[in-house]
C-alpha positions in Angstrom: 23.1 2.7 -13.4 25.7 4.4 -12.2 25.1 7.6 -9.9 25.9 10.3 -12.6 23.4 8.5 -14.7 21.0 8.8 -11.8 21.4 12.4 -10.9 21.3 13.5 -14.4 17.6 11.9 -14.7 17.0 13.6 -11.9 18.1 16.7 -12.9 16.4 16.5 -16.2 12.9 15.9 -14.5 13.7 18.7 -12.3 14.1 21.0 -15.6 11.0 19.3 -17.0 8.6 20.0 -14.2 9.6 23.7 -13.9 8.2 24.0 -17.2 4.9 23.9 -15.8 4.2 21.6 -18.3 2.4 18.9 -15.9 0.0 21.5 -14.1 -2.0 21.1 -16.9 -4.8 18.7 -16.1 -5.5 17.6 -19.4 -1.4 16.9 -19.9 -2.1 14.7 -16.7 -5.2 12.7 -18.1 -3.8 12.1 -21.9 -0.1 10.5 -19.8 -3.0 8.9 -17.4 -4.6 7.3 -20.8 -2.1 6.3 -22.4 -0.6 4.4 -19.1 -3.8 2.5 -18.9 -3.5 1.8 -23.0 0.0 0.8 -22.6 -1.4 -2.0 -19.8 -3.2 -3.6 -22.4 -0.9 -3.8 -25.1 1.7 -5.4 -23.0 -0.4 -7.5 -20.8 0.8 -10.9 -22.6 4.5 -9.9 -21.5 3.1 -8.9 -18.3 1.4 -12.6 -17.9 4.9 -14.1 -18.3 7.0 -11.8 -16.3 4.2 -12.6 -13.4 4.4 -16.4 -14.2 8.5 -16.2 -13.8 9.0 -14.0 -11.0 6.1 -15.7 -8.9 4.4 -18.3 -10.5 1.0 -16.4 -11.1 -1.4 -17.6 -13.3 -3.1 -14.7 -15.9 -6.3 -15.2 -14.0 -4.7 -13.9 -11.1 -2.2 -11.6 -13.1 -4.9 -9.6 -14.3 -7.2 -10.0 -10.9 -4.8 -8.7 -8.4 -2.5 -6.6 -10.9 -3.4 -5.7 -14.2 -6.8 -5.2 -13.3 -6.9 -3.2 -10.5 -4.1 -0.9 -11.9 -6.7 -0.4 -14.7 -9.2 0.4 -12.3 -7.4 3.3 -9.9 -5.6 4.5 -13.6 -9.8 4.7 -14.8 -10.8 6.5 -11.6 -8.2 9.3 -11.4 -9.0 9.7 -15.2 -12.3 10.6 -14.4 -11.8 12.9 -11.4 -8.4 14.6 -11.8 -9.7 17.9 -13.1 -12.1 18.0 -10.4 -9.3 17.2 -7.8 -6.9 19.5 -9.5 -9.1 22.8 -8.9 -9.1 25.4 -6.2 -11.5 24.8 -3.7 -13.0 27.9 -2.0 -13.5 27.9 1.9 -15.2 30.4 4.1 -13.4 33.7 5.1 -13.9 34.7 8.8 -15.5 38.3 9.1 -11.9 39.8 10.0 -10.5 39.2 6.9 -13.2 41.2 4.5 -13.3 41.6 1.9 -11.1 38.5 0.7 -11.7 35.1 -1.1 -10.3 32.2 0.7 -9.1 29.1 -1.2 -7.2 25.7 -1.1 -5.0 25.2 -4.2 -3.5 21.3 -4.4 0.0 21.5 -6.0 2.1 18.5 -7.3 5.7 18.1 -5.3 7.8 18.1 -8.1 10.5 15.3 -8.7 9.6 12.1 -7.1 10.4 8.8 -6.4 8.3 5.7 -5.9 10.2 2.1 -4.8 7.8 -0.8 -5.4 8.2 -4.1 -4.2 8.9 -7.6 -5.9 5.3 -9.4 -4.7 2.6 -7.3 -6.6 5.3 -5.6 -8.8 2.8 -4.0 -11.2 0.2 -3.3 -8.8 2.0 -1.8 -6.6 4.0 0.5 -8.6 1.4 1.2 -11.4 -0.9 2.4 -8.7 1.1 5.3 -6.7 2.7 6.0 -10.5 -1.3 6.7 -11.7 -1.4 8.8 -8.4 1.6 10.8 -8.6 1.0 11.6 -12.5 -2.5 13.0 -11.5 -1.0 14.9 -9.2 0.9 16.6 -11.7 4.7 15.3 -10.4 7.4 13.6 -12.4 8.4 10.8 -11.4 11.4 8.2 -11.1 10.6 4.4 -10.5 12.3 2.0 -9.2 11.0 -1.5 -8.9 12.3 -4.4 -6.9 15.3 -6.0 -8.0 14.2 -9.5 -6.8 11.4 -10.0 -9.9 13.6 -9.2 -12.4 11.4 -10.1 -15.1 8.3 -7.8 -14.0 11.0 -5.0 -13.7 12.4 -5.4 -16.9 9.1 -5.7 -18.7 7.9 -2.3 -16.2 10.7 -0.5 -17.8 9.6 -1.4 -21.8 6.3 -0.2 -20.6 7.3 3.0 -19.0 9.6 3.7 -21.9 7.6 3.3 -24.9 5.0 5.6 -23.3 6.9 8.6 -21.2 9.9 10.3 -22.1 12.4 9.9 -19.6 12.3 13.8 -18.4 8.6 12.5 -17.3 8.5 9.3 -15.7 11.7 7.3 -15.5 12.6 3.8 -14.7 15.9 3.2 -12.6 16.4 -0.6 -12.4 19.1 -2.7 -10.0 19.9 -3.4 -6.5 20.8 -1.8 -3.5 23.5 0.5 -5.0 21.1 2.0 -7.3 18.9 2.1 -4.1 21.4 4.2 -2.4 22.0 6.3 -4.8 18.8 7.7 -5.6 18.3 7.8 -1.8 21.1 9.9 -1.9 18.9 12.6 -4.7 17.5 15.5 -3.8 13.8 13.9 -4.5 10.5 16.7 -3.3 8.4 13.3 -2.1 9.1 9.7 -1.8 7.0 6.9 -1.6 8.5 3.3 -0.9 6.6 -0.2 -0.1 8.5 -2.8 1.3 9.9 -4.3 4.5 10.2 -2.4 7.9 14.2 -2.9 7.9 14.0 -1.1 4.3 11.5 1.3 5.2 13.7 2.5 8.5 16.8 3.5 5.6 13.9 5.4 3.3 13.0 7.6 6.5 16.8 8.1 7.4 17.9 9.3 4.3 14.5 11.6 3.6 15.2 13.2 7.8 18.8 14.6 6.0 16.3 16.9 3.7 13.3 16.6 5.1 12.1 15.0 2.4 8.5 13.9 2.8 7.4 10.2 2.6 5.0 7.5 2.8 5.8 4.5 3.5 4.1 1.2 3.1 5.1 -1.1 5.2 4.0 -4.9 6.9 3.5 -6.6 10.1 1.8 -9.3 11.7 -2.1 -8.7 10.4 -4.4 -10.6 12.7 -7.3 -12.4 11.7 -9.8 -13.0 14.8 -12.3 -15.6 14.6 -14.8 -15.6 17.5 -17.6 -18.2 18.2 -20.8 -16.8 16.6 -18.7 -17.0 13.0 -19.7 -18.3 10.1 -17.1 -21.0 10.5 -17.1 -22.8 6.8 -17.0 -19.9 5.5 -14.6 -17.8 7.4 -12.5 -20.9 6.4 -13.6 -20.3 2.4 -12.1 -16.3 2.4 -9.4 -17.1 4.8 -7.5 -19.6 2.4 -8.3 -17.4 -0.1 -6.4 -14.6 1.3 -3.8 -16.2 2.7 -2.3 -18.3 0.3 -3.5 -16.1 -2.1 0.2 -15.3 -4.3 1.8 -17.9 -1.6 1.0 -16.1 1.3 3.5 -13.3 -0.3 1.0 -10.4 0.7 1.3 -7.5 3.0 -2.4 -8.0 4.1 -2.9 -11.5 4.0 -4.2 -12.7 7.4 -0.7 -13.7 9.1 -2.0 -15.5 12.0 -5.5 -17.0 13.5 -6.8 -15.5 16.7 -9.7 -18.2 17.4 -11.7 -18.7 20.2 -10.8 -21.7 22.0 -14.4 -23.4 21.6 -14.5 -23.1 17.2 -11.1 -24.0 16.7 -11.4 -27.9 16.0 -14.4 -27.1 13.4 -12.1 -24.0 11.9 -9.1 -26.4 11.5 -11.2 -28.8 9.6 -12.7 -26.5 7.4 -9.9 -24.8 6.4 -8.5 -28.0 5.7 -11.1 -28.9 3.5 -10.8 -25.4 2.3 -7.4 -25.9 1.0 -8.2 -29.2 -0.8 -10.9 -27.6 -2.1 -9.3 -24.3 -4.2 -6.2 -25.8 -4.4 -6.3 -29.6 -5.0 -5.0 -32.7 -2.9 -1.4 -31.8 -4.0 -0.8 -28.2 -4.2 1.8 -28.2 -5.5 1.1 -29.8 -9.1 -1.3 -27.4 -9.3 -0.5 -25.3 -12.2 -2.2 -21.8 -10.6 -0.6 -21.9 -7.2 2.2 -20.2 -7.1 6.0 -20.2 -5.7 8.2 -18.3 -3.3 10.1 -15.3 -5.0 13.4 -17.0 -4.4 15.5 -19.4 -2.3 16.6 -17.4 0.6 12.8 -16.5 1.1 12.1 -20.1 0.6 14.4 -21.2 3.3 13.5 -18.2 5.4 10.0 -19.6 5.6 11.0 -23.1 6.0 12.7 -22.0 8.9 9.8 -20.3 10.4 7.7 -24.2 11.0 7.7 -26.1 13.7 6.9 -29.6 12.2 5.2 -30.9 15.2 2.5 -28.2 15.2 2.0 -29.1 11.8 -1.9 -30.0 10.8 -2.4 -29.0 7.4 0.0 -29.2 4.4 3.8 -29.5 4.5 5.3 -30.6 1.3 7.5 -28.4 -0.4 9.7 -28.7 -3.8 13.5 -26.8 -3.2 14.1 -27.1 -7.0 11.0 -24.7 -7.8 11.2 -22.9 -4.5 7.2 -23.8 -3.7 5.3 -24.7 0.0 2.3 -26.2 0.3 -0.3 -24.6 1.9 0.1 -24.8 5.9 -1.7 -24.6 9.3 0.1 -24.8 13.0 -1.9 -25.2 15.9 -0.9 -24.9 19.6 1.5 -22.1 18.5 2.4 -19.9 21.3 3.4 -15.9 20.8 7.0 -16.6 21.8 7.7 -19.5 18.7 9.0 -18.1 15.9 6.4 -17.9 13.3 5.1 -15.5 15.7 8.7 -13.4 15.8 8.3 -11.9 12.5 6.0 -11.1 9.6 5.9 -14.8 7.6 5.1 -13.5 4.0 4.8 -16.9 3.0 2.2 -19.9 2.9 2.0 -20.9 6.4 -1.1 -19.7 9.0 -0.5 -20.3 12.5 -3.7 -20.5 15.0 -3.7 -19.2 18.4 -6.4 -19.3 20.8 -8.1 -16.8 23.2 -11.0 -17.5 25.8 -12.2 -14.1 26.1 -12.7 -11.3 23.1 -10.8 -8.8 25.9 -7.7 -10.8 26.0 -7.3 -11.0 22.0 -7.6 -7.8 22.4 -5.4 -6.5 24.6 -2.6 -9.3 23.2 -2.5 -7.6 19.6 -2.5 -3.8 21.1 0.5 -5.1 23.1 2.3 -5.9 20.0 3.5 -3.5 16.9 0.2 -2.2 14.6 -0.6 -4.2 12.2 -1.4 -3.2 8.7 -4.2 -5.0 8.7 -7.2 -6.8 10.7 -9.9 -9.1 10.6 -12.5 -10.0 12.4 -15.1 -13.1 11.7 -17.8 -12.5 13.6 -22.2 -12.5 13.7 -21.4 -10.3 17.0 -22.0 -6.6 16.4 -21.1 -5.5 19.7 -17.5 -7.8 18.9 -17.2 -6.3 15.6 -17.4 -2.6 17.1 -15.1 -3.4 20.1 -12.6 -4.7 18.3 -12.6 -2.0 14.8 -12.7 0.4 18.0 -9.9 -0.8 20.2 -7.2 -2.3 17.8 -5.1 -0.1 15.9 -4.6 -1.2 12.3 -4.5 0.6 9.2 -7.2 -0.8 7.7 -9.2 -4.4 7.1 -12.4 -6.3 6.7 -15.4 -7.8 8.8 -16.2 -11.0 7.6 -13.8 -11.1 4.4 -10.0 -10.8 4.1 -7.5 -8.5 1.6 -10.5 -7.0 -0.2 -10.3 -3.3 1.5 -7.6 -2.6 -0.8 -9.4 -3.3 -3.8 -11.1 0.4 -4.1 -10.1 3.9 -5.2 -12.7 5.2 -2.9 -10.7 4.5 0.1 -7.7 4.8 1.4 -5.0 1.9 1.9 -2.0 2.4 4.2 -0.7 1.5 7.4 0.0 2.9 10.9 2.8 3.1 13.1 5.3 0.0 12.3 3.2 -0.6 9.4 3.3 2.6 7.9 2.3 6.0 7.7 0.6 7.8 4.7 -1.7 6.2 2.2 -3.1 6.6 -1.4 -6.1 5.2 -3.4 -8.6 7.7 -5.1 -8.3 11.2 -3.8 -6.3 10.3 -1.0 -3.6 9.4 -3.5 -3.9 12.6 -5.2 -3.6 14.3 -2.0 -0.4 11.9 -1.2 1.2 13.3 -4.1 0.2 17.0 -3.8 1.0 19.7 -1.3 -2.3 22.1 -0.4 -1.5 25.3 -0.4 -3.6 27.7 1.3 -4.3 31.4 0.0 -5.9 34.3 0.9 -6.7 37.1 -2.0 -7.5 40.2 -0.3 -9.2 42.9 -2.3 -7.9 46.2 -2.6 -10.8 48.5 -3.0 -11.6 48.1 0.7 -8.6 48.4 3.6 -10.1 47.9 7.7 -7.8 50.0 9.7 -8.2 47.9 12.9 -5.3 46.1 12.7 -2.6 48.7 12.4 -0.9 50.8 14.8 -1.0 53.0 16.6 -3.5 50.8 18.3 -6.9 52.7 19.1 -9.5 51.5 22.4 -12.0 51.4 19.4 -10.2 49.3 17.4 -9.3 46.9 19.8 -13.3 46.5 21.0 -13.4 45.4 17.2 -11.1 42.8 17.3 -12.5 41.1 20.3 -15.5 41.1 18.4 -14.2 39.5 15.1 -11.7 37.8 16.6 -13.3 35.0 19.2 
């Protein structure tokens, strides 16, 4: 699109919502319905945009997509009115006679930037969020899963007028320009470098944003684990979409004594859900393209190879992998990998694991394998991380009832459930003072007796 195609959708939502037309909750939960409708009709298409973008089978389309899109879209059906009400609060003595309240109001005009790796997920979801809020809303999805995008766009279209909720497709000069747009909120997930541009631009307005962001999530394994099956949920949510999740467990922190018995499970893990060859197996899936594909490859040291290897160029696919003796300074430990490939590192005492991932940037997630209570509350205590699992990987995001999102380099904001409401909506805060009843105390010419009443209300 070209920017005067872009500002006048933008201007067009801009009329739209000063209507008022989406401050009515039930205009929000009949766009909310037929958003969830409209995943069902085109979940076939959906399957095969998944399948060409990233390889995904429709069990895990509709697992880690489809299916939990349907599930926030269901939730903030069912609680929208409730969340769009006034909520009253208590009036201090000072203020009587008055009724004090909290009123959640949508932004306006906003725009959400999804990703390429869960492209439905993870643009239906702040979409269902933003909608039950009451905003409109401009997406645009990820340029490198073209197929997902495209399909995104049919969906959007045949449900919303484009006043309503709006679908910009294309690179980085249609990200520019509708960076460049005088949007009330954005919301972006994606990489830090990106991420850093988002919050540039919004700083020349003061736009406010979340962002959803990466990093290097640590997965700590400690000697009182359940080691086999540690190893079970830990393949699972690594290579889980090829390793091409912002949550996945992107390195091992193992105590030094359960690493040899860790390596062979996960190991026979990997035979296990994914076959002795990997990569003829029709439900793993491949790398979004070939400069992420020879990103990755760049990222192994062959020698600390133990597990996996193989890798096909033509269909851009890695086997699942594990490095041992990798030290913090190699560089699969430089950057987030986003790919099929689990380093393991080593620590002697829970302390020094510890300390080594508070040196380092926040991660967006954590996890910790442990039967150790007093291990499990140090570490949830001590690390910073936006959020994560005891004993299980990636599932903390599958839940309306709490919040996802990241902290520091790996974020700020989050949505899910009522939180994403609140994401989407400003609070405002009003008094309504009664008029049959007017204290004098506070007006001048200040009296001795009016000022003992203050100190009394006011402390």
């Amino acid at each position: 699109m070209t920017p005067a195609e872009i500002h006048a959708i933008t201007e067009k939502q801009r009329a739209f919502f000063g209507t008022g037309k989406t401050l009515d909750p039930s205009y929000r939960i009949n766009a909310l319905k037929r958003l969830r409708g409209a995943l069902d009709t085109y979940e076939s298409k959906i399957n095969e945009a998944l399948l060409a973008d990233l390889g995904k089978s429709g069990f895990e389309s509709y697992m880690c997509e489809t299916g939990l899109s349907k599930s926030e879209i269901s939730w903030m059906i069912k609680h929208t009115r409730s969340l769009s009400g006034e909520t009253r609060v208590k009036t201090p003595l000072s203020q009587y006679v008055s009724r004090s309240y909290r009123k959640p109001s949508p932004y306006g005009v906003t725009l959400i930037m999804s990703p390429w790796n869960y492209p439905i997920l993870l643009t239906i979801d702040p979409l269902c969020d933003a909608i039950a809020a009451g905003n409109t809303v401009v997406l645009k999805p990820s340029a490198y899963s073209p197929n997902t995008s495209a399909v995104i766009s049919d969906l959007i279209s045949s449900i919303f007028a484009p006043e309503y909720v709006s679908v910009v497709t294309g690179g980085r000069e249609e990200n520019a320009c509708l960076l460049d747009e005088p949007f009330d909120y954005i919301f972006f997930t994606g990489s830090q470098s990106v991420g850093r541009e988002v919050l540039r631009h919004a700083a020349k307005r003061l736009t406010p944003v979340t962002l959803e962001l990466g990093g290097k999530s640590p997965c700590i394994v400690d000697k009182t684990a359940n080691i086999r099956l540690a190893a079970k949920r830990i393949v699972f949510g690594k290579y889980l979409n090829c390793g091409q999740t912002c949550v996945a467990p992107d390195y091992i922190l193992c105590d030094s004594s359960v690493k040899e018995r860790l390596i062979a499970e996960l190991k026979a893990q990997i035979t296990a859900q994914y076959g002795e060859n990997p990569l003829e197996n029709p439900d793993y899936g491949k790398i979004i393209n070939e400069k992420h594909f020879r990103r990755i490859l760049g990222l192994i040291d062959a020698e600390r190879v133990v597990v996996g290897g193989q890798s096909s160029e033509d269909e851009c696919r890695i086997a699942p992998i594990v490095m041992d003796g990798v030290m913090w300074d190699d560089d699969v430990m430089g950057e987030e990998i986003f790919g099929p490939v689990l380093p393991i590192l080593t620590f002697d005492k829970l302390d020094d694991a510890i300390c080594a991932i508070n040196e380092r940037p926040h991660p967006l997630a954590l996890y910790i394998f442990s039967s150790d209570k007093r291990a499990i509350r140090e570490v949830t205590s001590r690390c910073q991380f936006g959020g994560g699992c005891v004993n299980d990987v990636i599932i903390h995001l599958a839940t309306s009832n709490m919040p996802f999102g990241g902290v520091g380099a790996s974020g700020m904001g989050g949505y899910h459930g009522r939180v994403g409401f609140e994401t989407f909506s400003h609070t405002k805060s009003i008094v309504d003072k009664k008029t049959w009843l007017d204290l004098p105390m506070r007006y001048q010419p200040y009296k001795s007796l009016n000022e003992k009443l203050i100190r009394l209300f006011v402390r």
